[in-house]
C-alpha atoms as one frame of an Amber mdcrd trajectory, in Angstrom:
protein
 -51.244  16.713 -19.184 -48.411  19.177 -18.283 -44.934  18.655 -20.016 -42.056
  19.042 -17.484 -39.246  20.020 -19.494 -36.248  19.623 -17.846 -33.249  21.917
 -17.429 -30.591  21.994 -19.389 -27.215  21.633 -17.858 -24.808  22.762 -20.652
 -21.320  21.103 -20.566 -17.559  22.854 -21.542 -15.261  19.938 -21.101 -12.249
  22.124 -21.434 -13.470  24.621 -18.794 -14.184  22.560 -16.678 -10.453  20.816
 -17.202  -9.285  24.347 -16.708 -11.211  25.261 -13.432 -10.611  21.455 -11.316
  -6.934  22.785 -12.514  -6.854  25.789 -10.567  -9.449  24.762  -7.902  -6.981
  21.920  -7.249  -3.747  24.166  -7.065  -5.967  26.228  -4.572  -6.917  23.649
  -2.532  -3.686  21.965  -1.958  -2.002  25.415  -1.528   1.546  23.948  -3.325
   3.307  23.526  -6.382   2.624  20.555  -8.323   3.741  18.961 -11.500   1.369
  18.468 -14.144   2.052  14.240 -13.773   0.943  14.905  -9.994  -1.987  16.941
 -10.791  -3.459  14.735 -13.440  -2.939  11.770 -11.007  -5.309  13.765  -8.446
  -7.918  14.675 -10.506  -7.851  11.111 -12.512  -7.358  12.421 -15.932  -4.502
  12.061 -18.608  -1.573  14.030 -18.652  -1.930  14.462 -22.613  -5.409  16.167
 -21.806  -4.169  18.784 -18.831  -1.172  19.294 -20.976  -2.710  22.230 -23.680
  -5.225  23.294 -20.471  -2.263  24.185 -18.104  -0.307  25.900 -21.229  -3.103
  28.159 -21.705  -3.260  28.980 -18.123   0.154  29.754 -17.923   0.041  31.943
 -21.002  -2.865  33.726 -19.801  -1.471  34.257 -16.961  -3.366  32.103 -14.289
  -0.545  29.998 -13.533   3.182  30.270 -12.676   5.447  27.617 -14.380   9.284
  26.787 -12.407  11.361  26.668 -14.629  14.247  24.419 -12.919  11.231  21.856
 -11.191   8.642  22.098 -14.256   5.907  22.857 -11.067   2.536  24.714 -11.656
   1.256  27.426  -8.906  -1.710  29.572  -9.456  -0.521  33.386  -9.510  -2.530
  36.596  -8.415  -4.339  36.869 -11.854  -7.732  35.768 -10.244  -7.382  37.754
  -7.058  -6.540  41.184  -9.641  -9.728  40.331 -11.728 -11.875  40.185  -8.214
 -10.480  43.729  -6.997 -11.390  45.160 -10.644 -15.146  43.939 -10.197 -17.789
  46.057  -8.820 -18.746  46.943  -6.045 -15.407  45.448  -4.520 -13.063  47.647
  -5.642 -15.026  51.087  -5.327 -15.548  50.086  -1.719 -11.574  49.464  -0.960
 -10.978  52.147  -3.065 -13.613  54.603  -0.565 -11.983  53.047   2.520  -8.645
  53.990   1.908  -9.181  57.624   4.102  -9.972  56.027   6.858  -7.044  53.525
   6.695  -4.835  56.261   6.376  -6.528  58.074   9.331  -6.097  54.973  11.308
  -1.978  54.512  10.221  -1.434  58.353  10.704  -2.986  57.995  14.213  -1.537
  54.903  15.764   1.388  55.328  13.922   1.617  51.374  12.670   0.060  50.016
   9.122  -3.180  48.507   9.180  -5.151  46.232   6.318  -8.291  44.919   5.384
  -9.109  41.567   4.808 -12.340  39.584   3.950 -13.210  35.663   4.078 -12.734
  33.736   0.807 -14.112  30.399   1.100 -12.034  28.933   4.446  -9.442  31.402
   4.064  -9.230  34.887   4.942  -7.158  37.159   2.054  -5.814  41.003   2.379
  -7.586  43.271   0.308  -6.156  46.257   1.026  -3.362  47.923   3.583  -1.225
  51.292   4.210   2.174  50.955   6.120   3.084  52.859   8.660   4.271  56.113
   8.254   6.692  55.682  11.270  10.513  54.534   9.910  10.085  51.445  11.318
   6.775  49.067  11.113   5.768  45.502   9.822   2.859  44.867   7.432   1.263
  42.454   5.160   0.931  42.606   1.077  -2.287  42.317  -0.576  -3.186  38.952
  -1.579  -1.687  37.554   1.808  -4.162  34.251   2.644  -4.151  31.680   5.138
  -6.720  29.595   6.555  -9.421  31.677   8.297  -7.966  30.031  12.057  -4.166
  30.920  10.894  -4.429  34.865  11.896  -6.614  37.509  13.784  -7.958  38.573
  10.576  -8.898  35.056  10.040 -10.435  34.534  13.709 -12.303  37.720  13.775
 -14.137  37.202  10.632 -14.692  33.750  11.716 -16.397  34.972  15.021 -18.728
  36.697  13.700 -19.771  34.766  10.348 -23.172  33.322   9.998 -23.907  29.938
  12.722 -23.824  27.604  10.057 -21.248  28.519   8.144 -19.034  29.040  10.964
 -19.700  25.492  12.373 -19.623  23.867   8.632 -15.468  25.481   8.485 -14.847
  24.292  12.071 -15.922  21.020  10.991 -13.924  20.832   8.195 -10.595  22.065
   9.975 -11.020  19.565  12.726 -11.743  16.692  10.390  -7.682  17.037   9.412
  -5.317  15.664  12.450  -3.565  18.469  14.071  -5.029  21.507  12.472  -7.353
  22.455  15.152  -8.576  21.153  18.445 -12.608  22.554  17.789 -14.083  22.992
  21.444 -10.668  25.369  22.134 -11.214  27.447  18.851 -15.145  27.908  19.652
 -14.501  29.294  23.392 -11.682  31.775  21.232 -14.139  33.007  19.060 -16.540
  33.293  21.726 -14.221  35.378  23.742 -13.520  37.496  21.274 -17.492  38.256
  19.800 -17.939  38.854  24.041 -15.496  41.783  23.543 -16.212  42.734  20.195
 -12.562  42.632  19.209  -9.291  40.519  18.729  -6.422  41.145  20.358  -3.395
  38.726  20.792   0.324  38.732  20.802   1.639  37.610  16.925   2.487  33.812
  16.734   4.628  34.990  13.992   6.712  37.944  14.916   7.929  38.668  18.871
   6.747  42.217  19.715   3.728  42.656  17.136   0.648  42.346  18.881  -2.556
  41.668  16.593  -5.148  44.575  16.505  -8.986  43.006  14.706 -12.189  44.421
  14.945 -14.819  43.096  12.400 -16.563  45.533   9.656 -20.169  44.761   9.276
 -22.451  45.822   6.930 -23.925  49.246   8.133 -26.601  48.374  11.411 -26.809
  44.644  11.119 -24.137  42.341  12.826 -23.123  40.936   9.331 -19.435  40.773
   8.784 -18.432  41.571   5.546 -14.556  42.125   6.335 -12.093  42.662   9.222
  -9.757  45.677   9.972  -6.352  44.966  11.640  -3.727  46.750  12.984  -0.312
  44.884  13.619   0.640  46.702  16.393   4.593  47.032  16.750   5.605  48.045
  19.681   8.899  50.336  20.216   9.749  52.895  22.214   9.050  55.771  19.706
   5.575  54.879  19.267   3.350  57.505  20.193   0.396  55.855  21.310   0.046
  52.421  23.277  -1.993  49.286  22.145  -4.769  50.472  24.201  -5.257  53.831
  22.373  -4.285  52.547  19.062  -7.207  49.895  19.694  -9.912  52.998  20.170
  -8.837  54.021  17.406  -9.076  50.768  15.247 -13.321  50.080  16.580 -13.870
  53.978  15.893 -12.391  52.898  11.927 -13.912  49.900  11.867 -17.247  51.603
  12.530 -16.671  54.281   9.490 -16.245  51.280   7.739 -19.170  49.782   8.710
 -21.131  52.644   8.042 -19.478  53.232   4.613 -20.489  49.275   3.653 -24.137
  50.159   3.722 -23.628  52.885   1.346 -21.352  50.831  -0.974 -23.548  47.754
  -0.432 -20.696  45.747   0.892 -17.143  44.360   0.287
């Protein structure tokens, strides 16, 4: 007779206080007090109380001073540039995002898909006097932006339709059969392009970046495009110029073996 030994599931009780901390704050995408956050995840506020001091010592969390509320702060999104391959590949795309800014004359950034939101890795401003961009660590839910919808277009079937799901399921967010003919505009064309819902005169510039040959999107290049009568180039231009870097991109993935 064979003897099945089963795996062992080792157990950290404090890291796993500390993580349902900070998966919490993410989730909820808010400040909270630590009496509200232990009343969420059903544990005492005696037991968060040493977990969310360490946090905010370390420097994963932001304390308020005047309202005593916890957010998480950038820490985790610095440690994820520093890993490899990540931040070699932003770091050998950074040519052709200047290229791009130099030649449209606006900033552009890149952004990838982090769980069912879509986050700014990288970005150069414009070089004109006068432009609009986005910081790194910008995020908002994947349907919130162009970045967002672009990346969303192309992402694997299931995935795509598990996040639709899941954004539909709250009242109001989405209306699902609108957001799928969107995103199946935009894969028809092969890029995004819609006037900002945020800012009068921007026009959002997407095309995805795939990894080398194969239609798998690994992250999305955008140009904001402002429009003004000094720019040199129109949306239509500055958009051949946005696939052409989104292509060098592309290619560049392969080499890098993605974002």
């Amino acid at each position: 007779m064979t003897n099945k030994k089963k795996a062992t599931v080792y157990r950290a009780p404090a890291l796993d206080k500390g993580l349902e901390i900070l998966e919490l704050l993410a989730d909820v995408k808010q400040p909270m007090t630590l009496t509200q956050i232990a009343s969420v995840l059903k544990r005492s506020r005696s037991e968060l109380y040493r977990m969310t001091a360490v946090l905010v010592d370390r420097g994963y969390l932001l304390r308020d001073p005047a309202s005593d509320e916890l957010m998480i702060s950038n820490r985790l999104f610095d440690l994820g540039m520093q890993a490899s391959p990540v931040g070699t590949l932003v770091e050998a795309a950074f040519p052709t995002l200047h290229a791009l800014s130099e030649a449209t004359e606006q900033s552009c950034h890149l952004a990838v898909a982090s769980g069912e939101r879509m986050v700014v890795v990288a970005r150069v401003q414009s070089p004109s006097s006068v432009g609009i961009s986005v910081r790194v660590g910008h995020h908002l839910d994947l349907f919130e932006s162009g970045s967002g919808l672009t990346l969303l277009a192309w992402m694997e079937e299931n995935e795509r339709a598990r996040l639709l799901e899941r954004y539909s399921s709250e009242p109001g967010k989405i209306d699902r059969d609108e957001l799928a003919q969107v995103l199946s505009r935009v894969r028809k064309k092969g890029y995004f392009r819609r006037k900002s819902v945020l800012v009068n005169s921007v026009e959002d510039l997407s095309c995805p970046v795939f990894m080398g040959d194969h239609e798998h999107v690994i992250a999305c290049l955008t140009v904001p495009f402002l429009k003004s009568r000094a720019a040199k180039v129109d949306a239509c231009e500055a958009l051949k110029h946005l696939v052409a870097a989104s292509q060098t991109l592309s290619a560049l993935s392969a080499r890098h073996g993605g974002f």
